[in-house]
C-alpha positions in Angstrom: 116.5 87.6 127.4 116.2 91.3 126.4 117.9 90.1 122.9 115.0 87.8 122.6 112.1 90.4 123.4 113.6 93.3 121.0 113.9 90.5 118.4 110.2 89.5 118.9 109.7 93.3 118.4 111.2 93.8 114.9 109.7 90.6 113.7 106.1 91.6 114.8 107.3 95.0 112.6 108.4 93.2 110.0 105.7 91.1 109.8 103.1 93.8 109.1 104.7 94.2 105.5 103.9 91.2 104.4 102.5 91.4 101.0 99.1 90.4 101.8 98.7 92.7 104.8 99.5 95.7 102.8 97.1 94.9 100.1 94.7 94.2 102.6 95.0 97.7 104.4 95.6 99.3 100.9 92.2 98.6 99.8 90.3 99.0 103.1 91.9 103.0 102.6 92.3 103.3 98.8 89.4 105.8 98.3 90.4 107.7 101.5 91.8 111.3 101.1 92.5 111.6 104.6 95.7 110.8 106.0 94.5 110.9 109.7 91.7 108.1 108.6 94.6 105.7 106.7 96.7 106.0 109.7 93.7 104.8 112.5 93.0 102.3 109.7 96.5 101.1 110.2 96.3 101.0 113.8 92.8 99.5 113.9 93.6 96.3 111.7 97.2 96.0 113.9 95.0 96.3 116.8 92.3 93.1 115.6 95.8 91.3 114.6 97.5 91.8 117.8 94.8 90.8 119.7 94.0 87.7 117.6 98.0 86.4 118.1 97.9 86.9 121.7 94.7 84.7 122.2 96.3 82.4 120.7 99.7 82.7 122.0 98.4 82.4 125.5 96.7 79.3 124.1 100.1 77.8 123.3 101.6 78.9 126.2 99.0 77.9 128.9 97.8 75.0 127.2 100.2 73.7 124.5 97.3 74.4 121.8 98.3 74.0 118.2 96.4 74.8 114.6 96.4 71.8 112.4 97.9 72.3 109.0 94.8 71.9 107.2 92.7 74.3 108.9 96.0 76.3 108.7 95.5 75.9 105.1 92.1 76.3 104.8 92.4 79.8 107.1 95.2 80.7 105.0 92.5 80.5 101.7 89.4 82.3 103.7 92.4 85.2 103.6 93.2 84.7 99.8 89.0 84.7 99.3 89.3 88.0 101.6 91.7 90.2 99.8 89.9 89.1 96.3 86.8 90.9 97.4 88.3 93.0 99.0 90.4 94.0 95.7 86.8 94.0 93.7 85.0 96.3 95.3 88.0 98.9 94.8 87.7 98.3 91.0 84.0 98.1 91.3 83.7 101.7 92.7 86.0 103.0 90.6 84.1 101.9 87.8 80.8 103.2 89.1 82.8 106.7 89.5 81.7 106.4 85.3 85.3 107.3 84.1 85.9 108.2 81.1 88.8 107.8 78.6 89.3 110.6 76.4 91.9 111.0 73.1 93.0 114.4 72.7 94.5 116.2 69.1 95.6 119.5 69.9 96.0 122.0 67.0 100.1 121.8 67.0 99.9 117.9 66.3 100.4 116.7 69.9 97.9 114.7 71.2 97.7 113.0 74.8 94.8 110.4 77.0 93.3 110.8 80.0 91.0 109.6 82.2 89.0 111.1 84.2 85.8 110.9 86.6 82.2 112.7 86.7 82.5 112.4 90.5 85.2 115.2 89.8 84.2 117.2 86.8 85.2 120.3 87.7 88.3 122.0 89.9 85.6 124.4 92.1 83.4 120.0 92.5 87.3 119.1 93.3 88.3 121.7 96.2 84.6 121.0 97.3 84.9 117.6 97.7 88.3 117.6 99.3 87.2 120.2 101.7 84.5 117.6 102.8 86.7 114.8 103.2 88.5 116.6 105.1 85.5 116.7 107.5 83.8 114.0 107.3 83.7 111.8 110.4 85.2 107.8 110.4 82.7 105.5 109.7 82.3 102.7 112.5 81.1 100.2 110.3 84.0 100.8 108.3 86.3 100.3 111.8 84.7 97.3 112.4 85.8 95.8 108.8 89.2 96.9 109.1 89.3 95.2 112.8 87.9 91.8 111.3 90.4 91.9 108.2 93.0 92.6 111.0 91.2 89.1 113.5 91.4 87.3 110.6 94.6 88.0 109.3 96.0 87.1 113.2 94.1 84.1 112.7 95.8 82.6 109.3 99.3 84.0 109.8 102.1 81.3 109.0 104.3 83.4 110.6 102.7 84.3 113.8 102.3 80.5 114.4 106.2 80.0 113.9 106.3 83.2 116.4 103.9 81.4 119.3 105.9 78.1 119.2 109.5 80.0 119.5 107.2 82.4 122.4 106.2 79.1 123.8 109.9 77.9 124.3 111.5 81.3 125.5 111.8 79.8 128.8 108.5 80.4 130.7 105.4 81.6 130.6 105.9 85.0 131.9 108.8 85.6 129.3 106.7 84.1 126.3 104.0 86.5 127.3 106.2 89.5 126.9 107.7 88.1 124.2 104.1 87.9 122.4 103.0 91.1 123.7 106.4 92.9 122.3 105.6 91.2 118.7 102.0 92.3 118.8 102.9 95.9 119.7 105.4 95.5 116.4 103.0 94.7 114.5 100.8 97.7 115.1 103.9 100.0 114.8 105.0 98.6 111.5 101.3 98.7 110.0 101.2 102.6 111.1 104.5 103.3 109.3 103.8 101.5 106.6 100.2 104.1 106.1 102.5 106.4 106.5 105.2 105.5 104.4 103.0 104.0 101.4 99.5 105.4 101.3 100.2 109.0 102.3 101.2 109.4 98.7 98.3 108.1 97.4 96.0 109.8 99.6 97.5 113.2 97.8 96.5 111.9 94.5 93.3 111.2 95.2 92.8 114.7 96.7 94.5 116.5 94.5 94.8 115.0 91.4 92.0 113.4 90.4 93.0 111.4 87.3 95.8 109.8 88.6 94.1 109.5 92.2 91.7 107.1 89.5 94.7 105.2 88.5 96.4 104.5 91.9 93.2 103.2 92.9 92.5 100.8 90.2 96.1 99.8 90.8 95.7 99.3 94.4 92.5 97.1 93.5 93.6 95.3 90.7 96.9 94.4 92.9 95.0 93.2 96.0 93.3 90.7 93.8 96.3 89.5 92.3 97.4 88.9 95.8 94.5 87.0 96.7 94.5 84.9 94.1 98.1 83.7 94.8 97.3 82.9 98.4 94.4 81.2 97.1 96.3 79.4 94.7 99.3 78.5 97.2 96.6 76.8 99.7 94.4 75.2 97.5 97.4 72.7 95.8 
């Protein structure tokens, strides 16, 4: 039995890095400079996920509820749809940042490109302006949005529904119910190390560097679309 439950907890973990989970939390956090922000963004869409698979775990387990495969499907697209706009407006605010490409010849014969942003035209506007993000407060509305990405992302999982039937069949509804609860605490866990782990970085570059905090943030955008299209893609054929 315990075998069971610590397995239900490293699949919860693993599935957190599931491609479109990281682009999804990626982009809600991709202008953040705050590390202590990106991590309560991870825990807030793990939260809205976890609670979405055990409503619907205890719906398998109580009352033998399953998802057909086309509103599977179609939940699986609203997702795809998600991360596309989610992935836009990263690219769309960069954009309105008004960055500019400039082409360099030095004197010596060496020349070099870079971009850069009026939002941080100058190092005294760049110490300012990460001095105020270091203050500035978490936005509700933008808790909310990361909680609904999260709901949603519960909702469409392929994986979490492979997780409720094998929960379902663990033996009974007691040890199901662990077993669900031990995956949805994994889930959280996995999508605060991964903050950790993969957006910490970038939350330096766009503090400190401003430049390439502009190109790790097109990046971010530009690969959360990508993402979303292939869901898309995968469950509209």
């Amino acid at each position: 039995m315990f075998s069971i439950l610590g397995l239900g907890f490293l699949l919860g973990m693993q599935h957190a890095l599931e491609a479109d989970h990281i682009a999804a939390v990626a982009s809600l956090t991709s202008g953040d400079a705050s590390r202590r922000r990106i991590v309560v963004h991870g825990a807030t869409w793990g939260t809205g996920h976890a609670l979405t698979l055990m409503v619907f775990g205890g719906a398998v387990l109580l009352f033998g509820f399953q998802v057909d495969d086309g509103i599977a499907h179609w939940l699986e697209f609203a997702v795809g749809a998600m991360l596309a706009i989610l992935g836009g407006r990263v690219i769309v605010s960069v954009l309105r940042e008004r960055i500019h490409i400039h082409f360099h010849l030095h004197s010596d014969g060496r020349s070099h490109i870079h971009a850069h942003s009026h939002k941080y035209a100058s190092a005294s506007h760049r110490t300012h302006a990460a001095h105020d993000h270091a203050h500035t407060r978490l936005s509700f509305a933008h808790l909310v949005q990361t909680f609904a990405v999260g709901i949603m992302h519960g909702m469409a999982g392929t994986a979490a529904l492979v997780i409720l039937v094998t929960a379902s069949s663990v033996g009974s509804v007691g040890q199901g119910a662990s077993y669900l609860c031990l995956f949805a605490l994994g889930s959280v866990l996995g999508m605060v190390m991964l903050t950790g782990i993969v957006l910490f970085p970038a939350s330096y570059a766009i503090r400190d560097t401003p430049t390439l905090g502009l190109i790790v943030r097109t990046t971010i955008g530009v690969a959360t679309v990508i993402v979303g299209g292939h869901v898309m893609f995968e469950n509209w054929v």
